[in-house]
Backbone and ligand atoms as CSV (ligand in chain L), in Angstrom:
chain,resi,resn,atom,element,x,y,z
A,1,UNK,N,N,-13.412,37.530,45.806
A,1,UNK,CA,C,-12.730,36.344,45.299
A,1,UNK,C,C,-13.409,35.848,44.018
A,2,UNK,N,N,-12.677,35.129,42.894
A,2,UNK,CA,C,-13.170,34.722,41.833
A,2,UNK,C,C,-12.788,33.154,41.878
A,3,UNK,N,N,-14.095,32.490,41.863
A,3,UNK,CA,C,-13.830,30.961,41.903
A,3,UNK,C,C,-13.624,30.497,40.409
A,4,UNK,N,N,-13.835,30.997,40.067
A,4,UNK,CA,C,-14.529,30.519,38.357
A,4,UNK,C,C,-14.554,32.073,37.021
A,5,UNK,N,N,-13.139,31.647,36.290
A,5,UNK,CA,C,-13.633,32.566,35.503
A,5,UNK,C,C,-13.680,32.327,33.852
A,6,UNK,N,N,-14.326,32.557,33.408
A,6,UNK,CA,C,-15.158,32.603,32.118
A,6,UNK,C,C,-14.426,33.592,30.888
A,7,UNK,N,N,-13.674,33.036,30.231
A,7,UNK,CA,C,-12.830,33.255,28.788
A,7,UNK,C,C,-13.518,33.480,27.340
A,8,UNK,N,N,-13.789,34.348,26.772
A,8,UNK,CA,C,-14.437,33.634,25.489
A,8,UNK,C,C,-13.143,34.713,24.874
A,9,UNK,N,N,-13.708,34.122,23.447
A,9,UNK,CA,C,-12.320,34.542,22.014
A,9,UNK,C,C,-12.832,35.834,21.596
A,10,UNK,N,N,-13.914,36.170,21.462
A,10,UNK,CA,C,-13.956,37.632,21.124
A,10,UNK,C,C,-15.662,37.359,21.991
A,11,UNK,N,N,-15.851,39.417,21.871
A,11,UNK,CA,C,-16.802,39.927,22.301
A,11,UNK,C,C,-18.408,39.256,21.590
A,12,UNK,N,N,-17.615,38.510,20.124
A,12,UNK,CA,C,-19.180,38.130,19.339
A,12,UNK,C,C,-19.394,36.669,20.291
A,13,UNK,N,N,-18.764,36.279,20.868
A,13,UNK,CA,C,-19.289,34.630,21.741
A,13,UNK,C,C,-19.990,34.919,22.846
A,14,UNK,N,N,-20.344,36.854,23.134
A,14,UNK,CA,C,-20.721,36.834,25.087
A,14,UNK,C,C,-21.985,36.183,25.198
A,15,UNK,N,N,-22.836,36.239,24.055
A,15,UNK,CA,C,-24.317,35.686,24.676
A,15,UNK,C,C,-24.454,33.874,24.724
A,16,UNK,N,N,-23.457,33.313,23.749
A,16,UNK,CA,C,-23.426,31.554,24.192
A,16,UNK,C,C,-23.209,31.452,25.905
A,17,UNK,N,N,-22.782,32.307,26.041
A,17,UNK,CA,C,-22.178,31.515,27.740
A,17,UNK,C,C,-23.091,32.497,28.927
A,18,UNK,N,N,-24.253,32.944,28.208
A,18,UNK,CA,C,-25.857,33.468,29.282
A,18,UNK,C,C,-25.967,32.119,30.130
A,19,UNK,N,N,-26.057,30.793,29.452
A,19,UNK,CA,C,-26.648,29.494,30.106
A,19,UNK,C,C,-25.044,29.495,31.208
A,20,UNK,N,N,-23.937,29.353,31.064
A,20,UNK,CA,C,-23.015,29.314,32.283
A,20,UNK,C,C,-23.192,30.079,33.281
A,21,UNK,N,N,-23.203,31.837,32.879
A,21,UNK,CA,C,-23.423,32.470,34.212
A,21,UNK,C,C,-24.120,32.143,34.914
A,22,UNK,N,N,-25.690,31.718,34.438
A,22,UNK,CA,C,-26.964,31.680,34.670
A,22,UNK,C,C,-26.690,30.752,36.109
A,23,UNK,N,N,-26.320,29.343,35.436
A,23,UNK,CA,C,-26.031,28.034,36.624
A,23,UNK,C,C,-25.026,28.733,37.600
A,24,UNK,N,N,-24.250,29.403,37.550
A,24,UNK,CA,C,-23.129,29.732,38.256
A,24,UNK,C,C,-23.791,30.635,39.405
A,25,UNK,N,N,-24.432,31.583,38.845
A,25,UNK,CA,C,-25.100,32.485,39.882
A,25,UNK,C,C,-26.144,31.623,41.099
A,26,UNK,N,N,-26.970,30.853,39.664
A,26,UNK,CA,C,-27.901,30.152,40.684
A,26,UNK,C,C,-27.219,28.995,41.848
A,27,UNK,N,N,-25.841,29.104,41.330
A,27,UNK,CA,C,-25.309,27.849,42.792
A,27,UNK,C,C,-24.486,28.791,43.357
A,28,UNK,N,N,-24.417,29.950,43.173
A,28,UNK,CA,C,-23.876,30.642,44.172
A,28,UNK,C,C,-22.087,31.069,43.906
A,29,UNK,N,N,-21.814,30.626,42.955
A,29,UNK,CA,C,-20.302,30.635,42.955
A,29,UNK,C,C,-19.690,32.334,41.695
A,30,UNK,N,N,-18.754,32.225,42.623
A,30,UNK,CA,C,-18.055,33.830,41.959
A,30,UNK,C,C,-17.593,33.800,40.546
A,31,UNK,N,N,-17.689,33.893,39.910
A,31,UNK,CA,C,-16.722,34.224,38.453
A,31,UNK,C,C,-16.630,35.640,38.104
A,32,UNK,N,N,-15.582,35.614,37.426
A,32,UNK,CA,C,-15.375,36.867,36.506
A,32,UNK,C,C,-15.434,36.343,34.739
A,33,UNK,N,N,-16.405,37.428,34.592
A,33,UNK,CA,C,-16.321,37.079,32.737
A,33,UNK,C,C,-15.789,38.521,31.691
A,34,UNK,N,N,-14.711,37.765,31.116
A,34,UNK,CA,C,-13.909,38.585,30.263
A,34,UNK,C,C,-13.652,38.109,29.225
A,35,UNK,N,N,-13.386,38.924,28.220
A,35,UNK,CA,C,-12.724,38.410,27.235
A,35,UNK,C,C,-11.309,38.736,26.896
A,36,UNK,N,N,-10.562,37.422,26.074
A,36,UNK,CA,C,-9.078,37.668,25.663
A,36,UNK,C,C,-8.876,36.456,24.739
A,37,UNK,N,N,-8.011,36.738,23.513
A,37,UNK,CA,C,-8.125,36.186,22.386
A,37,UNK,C,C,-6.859,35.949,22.158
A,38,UNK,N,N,-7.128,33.815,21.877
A,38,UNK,CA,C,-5.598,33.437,22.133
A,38,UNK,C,C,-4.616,34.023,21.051
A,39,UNK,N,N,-4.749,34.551,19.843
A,39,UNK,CA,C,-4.468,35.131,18.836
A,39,UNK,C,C,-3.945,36.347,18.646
A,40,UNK,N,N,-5.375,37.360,19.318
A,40,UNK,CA,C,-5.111,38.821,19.090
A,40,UNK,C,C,-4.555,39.446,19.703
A,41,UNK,N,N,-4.341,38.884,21.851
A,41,UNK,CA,C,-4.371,39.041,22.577
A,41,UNK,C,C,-3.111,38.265,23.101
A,42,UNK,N,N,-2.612,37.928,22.728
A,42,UNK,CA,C,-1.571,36.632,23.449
A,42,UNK,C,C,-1.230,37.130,24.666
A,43,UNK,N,N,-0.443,38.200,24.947
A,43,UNK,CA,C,-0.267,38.741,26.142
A,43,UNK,C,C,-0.892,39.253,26.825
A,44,UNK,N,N,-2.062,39.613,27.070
A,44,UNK,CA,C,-3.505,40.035,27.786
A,44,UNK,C,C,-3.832,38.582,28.164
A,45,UNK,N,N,-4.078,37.296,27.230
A,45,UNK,CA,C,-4.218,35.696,28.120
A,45,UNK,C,C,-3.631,35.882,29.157
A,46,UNK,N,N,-2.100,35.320,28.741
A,46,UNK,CA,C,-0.969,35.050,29.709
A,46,UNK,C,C,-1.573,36.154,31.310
A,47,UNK,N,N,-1.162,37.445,31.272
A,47,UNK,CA,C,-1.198,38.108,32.152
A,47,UNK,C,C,-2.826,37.886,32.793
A,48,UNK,N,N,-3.780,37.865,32.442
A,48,UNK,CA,C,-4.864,37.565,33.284
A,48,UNK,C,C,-4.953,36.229,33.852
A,49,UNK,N,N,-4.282,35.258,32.887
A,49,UNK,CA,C,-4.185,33.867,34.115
A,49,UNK,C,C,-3.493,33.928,35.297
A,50,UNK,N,N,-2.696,34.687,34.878
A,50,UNK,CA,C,-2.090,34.848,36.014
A,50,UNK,C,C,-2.440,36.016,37.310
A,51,UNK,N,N,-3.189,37.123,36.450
A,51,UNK,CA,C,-4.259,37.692,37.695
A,51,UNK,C,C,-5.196,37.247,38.520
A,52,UNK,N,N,-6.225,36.257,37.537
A,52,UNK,CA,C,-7.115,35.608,38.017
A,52,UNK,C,C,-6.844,34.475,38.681
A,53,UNK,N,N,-5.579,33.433,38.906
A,53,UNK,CA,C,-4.900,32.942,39.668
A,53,UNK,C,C,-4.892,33.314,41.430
A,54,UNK,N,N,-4.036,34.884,40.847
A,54,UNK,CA,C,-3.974,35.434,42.156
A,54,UNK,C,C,-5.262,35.480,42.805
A,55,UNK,N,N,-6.351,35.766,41.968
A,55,UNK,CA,C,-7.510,36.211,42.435
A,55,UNK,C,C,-8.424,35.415,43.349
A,56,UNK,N,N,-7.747,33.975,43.019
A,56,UNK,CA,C,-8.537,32.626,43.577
A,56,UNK,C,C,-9.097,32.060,43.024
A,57,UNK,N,N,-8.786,32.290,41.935
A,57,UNK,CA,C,-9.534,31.004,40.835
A,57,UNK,C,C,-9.026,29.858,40.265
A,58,UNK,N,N,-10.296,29.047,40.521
A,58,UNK,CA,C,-10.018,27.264,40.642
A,58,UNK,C,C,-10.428,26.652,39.383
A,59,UNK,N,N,-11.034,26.953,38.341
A,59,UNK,CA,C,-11.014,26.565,37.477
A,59,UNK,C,C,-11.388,27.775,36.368
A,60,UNK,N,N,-10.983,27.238,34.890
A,60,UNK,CA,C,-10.838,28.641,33.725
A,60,UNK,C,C,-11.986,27.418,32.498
A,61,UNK,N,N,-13.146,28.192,32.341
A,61,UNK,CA,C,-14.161,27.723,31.056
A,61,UNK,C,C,-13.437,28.788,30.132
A,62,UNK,N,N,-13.324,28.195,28.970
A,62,UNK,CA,C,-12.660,28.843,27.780
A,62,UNK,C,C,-13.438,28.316,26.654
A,63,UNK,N,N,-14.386,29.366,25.693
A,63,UNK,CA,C,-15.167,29.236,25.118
A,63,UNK,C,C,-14.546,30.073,23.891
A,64,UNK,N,N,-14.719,29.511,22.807
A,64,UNK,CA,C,-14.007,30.103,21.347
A,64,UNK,C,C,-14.664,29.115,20.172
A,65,UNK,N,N,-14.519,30.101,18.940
A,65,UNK,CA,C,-15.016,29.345,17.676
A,65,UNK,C,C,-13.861,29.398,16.917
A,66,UNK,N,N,-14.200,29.029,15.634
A,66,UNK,CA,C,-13.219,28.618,14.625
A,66,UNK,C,C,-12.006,27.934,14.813
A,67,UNK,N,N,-10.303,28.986,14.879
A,67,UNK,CA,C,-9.762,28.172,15.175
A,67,UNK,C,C,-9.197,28.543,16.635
A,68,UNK,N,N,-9.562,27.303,17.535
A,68,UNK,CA,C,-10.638,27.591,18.939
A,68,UNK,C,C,-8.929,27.256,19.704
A,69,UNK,N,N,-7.900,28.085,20.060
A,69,UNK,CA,C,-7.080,27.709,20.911
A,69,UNK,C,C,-6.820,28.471,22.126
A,70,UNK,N,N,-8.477,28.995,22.365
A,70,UNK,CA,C,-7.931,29.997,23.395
A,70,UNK,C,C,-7.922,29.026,25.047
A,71,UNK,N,N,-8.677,27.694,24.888
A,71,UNK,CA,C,-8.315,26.972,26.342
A,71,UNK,C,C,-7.145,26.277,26.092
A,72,UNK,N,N,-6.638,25.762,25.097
A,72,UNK,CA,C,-5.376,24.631,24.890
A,72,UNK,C,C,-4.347,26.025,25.407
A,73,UNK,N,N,-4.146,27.112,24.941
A,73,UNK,CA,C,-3.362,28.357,25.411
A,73,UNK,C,C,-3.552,28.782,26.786
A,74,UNK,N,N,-4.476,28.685,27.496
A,74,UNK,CA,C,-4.779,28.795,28.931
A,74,UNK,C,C,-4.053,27.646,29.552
A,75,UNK,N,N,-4.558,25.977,28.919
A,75,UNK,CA,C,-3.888,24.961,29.903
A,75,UNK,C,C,-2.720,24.773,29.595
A,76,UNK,N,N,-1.492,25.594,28.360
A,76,UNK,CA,C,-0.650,26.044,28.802
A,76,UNK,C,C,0.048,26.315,29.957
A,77,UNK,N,N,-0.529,26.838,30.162
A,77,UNK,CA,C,0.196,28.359,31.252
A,77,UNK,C,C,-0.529,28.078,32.452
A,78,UNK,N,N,-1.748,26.942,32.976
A,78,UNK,CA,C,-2.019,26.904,34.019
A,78,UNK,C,C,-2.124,25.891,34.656
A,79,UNK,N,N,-2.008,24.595,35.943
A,79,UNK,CA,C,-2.718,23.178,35.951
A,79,UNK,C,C,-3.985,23.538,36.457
A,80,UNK,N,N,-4.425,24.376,36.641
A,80,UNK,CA,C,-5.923,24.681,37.310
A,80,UNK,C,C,-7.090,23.882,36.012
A,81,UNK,N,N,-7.816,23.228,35.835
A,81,UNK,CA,C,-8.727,22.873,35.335
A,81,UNK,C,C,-8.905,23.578,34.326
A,82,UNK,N,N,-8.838,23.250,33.254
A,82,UNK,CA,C,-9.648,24.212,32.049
A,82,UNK,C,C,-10.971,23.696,31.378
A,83,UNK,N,N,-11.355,24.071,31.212
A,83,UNK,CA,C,-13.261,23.491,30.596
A,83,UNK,C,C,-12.674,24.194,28.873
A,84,UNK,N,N,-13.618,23.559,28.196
A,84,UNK,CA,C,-13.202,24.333,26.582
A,84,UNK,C,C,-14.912,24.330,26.367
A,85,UNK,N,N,-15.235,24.822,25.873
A,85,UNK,CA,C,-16.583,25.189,24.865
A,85,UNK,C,C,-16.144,25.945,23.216
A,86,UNK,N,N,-16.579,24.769,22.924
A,86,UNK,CA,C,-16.213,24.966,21.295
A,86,UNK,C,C,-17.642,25.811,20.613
A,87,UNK,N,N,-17.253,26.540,19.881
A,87,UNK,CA,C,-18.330,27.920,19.327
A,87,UNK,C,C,-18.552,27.431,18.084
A,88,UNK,N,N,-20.031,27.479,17.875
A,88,UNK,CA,C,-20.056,27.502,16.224
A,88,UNK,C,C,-20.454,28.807,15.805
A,89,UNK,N,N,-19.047,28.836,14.850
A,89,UNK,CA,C,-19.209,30.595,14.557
A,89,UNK,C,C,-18.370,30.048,12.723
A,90,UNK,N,N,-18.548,29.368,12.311
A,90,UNK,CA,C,-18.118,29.562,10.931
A,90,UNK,C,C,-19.005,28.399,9.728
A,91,UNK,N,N,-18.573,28.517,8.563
A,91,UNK,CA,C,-19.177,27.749,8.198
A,91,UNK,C,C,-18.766,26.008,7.955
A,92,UNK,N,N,-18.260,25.874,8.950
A,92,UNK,CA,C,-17.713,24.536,9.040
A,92,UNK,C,C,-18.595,24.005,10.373
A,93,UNK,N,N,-19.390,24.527,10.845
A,93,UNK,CA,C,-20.470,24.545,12.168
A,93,UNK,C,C,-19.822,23.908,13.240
A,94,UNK,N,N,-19.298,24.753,13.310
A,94,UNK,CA,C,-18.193,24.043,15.030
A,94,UNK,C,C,-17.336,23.091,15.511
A,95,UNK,N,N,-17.621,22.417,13.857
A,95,UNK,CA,C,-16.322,20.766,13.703
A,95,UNK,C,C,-14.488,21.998,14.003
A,96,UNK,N,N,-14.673,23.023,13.612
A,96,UNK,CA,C,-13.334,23.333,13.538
A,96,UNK,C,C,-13.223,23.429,15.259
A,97,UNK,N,N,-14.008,24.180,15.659
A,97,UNK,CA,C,-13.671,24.931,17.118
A,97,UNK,C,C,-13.586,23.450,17.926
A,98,UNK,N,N,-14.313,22.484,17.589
A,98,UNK,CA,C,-14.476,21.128,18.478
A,98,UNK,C,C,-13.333,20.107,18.558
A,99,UNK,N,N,-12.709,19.907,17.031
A,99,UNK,CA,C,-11.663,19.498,17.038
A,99,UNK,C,C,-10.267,20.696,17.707
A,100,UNK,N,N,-10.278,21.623,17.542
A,100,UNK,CA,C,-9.230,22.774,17.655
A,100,UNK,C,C,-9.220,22.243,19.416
A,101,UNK,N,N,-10.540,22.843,20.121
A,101,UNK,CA,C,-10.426,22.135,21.537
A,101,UNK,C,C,-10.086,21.051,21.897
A,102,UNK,N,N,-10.460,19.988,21.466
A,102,UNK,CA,C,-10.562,18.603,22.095
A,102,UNK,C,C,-8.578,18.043,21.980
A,103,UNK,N,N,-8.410,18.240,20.875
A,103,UNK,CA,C,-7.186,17.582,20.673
A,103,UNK,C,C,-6.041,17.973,21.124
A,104,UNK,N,N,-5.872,17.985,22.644
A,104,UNK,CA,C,-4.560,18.656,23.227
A,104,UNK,C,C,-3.260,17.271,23.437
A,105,UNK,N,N,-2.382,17.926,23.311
A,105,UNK,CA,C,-0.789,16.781,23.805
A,105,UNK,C,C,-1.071,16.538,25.308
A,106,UNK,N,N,-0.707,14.932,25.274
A,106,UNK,CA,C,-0.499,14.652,26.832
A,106,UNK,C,C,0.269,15.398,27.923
A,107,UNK,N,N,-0.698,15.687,28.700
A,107,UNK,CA,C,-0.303,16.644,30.245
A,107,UNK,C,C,-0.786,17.727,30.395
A,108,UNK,N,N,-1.411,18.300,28.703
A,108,UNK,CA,C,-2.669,19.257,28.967
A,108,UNK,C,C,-3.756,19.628,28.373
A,109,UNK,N,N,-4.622,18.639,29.175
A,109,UNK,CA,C,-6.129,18.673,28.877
A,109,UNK,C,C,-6.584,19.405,28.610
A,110,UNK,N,N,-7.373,19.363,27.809
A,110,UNK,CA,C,-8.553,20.747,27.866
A,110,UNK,C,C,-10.279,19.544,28.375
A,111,UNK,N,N,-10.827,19.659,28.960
A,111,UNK,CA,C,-12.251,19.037,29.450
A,111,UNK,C,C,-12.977,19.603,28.388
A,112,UNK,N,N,-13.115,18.971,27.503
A,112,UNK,CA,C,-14.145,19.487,26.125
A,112,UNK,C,C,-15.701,19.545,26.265
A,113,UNK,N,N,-16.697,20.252,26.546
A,113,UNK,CA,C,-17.789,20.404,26.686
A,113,UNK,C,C,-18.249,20.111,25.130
A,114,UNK,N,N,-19.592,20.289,25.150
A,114,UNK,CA,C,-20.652,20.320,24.121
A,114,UNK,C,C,-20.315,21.778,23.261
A,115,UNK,N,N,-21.048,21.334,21.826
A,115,UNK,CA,C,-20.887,22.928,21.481
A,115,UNK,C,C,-22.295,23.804,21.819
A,116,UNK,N,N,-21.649,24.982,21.844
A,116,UNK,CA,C,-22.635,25.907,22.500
A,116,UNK,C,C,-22.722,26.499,23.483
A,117,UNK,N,N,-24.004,26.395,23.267
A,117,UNK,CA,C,-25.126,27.045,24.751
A,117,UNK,C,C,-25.173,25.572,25.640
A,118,UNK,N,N,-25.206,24.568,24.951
A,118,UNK,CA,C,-25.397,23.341,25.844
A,118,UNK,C,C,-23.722,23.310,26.799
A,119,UNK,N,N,-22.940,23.346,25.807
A,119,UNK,CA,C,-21.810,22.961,26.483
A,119,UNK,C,C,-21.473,23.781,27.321
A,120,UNK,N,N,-21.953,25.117,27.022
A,120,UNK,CA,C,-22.173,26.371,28.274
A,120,UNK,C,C,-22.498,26.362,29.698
A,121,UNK,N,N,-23.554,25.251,29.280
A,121,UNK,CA,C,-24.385,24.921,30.698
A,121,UNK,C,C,-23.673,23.647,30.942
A,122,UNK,N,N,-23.310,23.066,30.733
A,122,UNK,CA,C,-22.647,21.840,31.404
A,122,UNK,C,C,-21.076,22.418,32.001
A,123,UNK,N,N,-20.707,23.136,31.170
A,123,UNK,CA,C,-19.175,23.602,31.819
A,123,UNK,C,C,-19.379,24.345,33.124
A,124,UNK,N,N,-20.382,25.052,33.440
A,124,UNK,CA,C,-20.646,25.745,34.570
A,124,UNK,C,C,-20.916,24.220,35.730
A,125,UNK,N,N,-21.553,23.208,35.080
A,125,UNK,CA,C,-21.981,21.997,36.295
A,125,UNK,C,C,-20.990,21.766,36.572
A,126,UNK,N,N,-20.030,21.623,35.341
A,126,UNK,CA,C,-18.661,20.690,35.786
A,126,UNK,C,C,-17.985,21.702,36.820
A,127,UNK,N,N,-17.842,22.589,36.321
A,127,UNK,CA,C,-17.115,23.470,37.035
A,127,UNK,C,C,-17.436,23.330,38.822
A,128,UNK,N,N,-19.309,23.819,38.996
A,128,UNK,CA,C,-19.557,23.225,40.158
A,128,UNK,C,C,-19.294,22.259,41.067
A,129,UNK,N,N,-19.312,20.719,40.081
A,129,UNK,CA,C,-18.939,20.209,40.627
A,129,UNK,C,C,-17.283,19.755,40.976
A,130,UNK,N,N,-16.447,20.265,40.138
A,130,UNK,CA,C,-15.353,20.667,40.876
A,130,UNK,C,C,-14.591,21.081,42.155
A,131,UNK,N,N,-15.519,22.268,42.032
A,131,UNK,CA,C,-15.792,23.161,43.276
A,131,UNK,C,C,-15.881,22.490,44.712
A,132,UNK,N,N,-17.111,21.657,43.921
A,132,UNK,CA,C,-17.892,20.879,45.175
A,132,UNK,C,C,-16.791,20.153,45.723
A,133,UNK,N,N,-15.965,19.455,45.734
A,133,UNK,CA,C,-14.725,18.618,46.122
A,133,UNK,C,C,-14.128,18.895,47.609
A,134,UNK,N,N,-14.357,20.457,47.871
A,134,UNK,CA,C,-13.597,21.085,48.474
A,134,UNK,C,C,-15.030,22.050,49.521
A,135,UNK,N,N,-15.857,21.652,49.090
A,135,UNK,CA,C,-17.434,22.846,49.489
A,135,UNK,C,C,-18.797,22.077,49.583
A,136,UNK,N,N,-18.637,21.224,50.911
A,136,UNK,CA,C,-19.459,20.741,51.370
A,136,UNK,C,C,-20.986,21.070,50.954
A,137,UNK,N,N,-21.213,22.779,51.547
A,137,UNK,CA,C,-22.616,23.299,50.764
A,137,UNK,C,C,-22.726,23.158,49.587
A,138,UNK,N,N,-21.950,23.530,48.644
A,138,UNK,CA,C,-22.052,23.739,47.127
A,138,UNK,C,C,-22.396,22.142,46.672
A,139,UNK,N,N,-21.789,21.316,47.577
A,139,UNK,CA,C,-22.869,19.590,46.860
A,139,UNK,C,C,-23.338,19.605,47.545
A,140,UNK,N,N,-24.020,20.347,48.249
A,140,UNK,CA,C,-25.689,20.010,48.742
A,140,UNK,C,C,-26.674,20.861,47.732
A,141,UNK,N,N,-26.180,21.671,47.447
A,141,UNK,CA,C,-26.936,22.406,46.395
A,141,UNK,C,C,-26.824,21.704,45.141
A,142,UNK,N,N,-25.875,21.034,44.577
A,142,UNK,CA,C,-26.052,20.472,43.550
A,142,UNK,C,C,-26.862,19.283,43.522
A,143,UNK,N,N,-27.019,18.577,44.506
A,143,UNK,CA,C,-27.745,17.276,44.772
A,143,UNK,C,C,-29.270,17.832,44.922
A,144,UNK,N,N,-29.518,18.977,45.453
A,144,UNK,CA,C,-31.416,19.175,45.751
A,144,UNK,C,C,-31.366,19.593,44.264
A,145,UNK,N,N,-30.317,20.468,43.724
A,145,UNK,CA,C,-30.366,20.640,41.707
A,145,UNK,C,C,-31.079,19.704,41.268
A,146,UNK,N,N,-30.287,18.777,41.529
A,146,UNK,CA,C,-30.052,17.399,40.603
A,146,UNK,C,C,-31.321,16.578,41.438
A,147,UNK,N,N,-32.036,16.616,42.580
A,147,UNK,CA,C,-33.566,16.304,42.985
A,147,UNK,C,C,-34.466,17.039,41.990
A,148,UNK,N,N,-34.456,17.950,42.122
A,148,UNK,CA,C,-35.152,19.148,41.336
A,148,UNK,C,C,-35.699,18.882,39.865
A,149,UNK,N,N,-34.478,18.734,38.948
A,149,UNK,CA,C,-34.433,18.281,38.099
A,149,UNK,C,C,-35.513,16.631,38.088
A,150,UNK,N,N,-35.078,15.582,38.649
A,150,UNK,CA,C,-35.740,14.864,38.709
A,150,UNK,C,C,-36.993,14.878,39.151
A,151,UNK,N,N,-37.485,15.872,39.895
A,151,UNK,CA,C,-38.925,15.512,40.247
A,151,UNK,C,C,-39.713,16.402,38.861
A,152,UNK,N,N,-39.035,17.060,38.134
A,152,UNK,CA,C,-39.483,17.862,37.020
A,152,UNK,C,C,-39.893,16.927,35.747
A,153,UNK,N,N,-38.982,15.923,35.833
A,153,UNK,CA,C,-39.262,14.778,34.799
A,153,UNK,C,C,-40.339,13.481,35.414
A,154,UNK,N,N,-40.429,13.687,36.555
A,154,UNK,CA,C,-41.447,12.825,37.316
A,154,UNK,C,C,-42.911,13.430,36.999
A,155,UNK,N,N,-43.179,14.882,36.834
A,155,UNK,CA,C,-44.220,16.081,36.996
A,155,UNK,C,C,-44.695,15.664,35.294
A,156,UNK,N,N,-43.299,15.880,34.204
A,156,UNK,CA,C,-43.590,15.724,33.507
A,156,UNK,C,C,-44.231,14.618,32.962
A,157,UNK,N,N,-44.281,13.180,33.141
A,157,UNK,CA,C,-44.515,12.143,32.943
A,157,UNK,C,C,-45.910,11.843,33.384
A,158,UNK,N,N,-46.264,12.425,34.663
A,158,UNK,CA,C,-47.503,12.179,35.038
A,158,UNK,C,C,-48.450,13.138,34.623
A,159,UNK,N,N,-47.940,14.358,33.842
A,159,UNK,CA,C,-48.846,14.956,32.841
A,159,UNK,C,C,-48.799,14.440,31.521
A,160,UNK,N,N,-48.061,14.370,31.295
A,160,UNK,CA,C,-48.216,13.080,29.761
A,160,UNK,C,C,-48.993,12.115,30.001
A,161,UNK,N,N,-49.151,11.403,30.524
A,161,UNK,CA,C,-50.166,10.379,31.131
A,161,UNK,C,C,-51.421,10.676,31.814
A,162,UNK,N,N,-51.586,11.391,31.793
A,162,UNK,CA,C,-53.226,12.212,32.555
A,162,UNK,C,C,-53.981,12.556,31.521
L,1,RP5,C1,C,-12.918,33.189,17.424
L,1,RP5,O1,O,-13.363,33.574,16.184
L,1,RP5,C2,C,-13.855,33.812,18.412
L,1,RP5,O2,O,-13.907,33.044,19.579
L,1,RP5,C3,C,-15.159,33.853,17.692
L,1,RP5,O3,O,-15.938,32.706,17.999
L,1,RP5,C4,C,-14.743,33.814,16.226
L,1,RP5,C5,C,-15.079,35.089,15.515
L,1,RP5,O4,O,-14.524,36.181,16.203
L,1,RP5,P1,P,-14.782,37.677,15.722
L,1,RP5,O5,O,-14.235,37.786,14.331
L,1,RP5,O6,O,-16.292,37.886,15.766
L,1,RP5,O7,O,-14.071,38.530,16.718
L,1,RP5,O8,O,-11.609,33.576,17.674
């Protein structure tokens, strides 16, 4: 089963979204990562949303640069959740891909992350916690995360101060 699958616009975006798999694996949840390009690919999109649909997947991270319509083209064609991660891949440093994502017509969102590697790693949380809605364990794992995290900034503080 694929809970979660992972979109980017071409093969040059696979290493921004290392920080998504990364969280995804470490909470345990399935994805598939592929690529398909709302542009080059139009009909390879379409038909894998609709594979990965079948497949069991609950939400689609769609990560692209420049001119970034490969999640607004996903939440098209799907109501399943779409995450966007805007790429900086030109010399306009990611204002294009950020605006291209963010600005969808009412009724289909795109959930605009950070650009990057950051927004990489947050689209995988969101995603989690999505998940979590429905997966009792999966927010228990996110909550000892999210302990974790905090006792790391507690560790840190009392070594700054020592
Ligand atoms: C976008 O254009 C892709 O998502 C990538 O970020 C950028 C450059 O793509 P390539 O020319 O490297 O395939 O569509």
């Amino acid at each position: 089963m694929t809970q979660v699958a992972i979109l980017i616009g071409s093969i040059s975006d696979k290493d921004v979204l290392e920080p998504c798999t990364k969280v995804l694996e470490d909470m345990g949840i399935t994805y598939r990562f592929t690529v398909s390009s709302a542009h080059r690919t139009p009909e390879r999109t379409e038909n894998m949303i609709q594979e990965l649909e079948q497949a069991g997947c609950q939400v689609f991270i769609c990560a692209a640069g420049m001119a970034a319509h490969l999640a607004g083209a996903v939440a098209a064609r799907t109501i399943r959740p779409v995450l966007g991660v805007p790429i900086n891949a030109s010399a306009l440093n990611g204002w294009d891909a950020l605006l291209s994502t963010v600005q969808m017509p009412p009724g289909y969102p795109v959930g605009t992350l950070a650009l990057d590697k950051a927004g990489a790693k947050n689209a995988a949380w969101q995603a989690a916690q999505i998940l979590a809605l429905n997966d009792p364990d999966l927010a228990r794992r996110i909550l000892e995360a999210r302990e974790t995290m905090a006792a790391d900034v507690a560790k840190a503080g009392q070594e700054l101060e020592s």
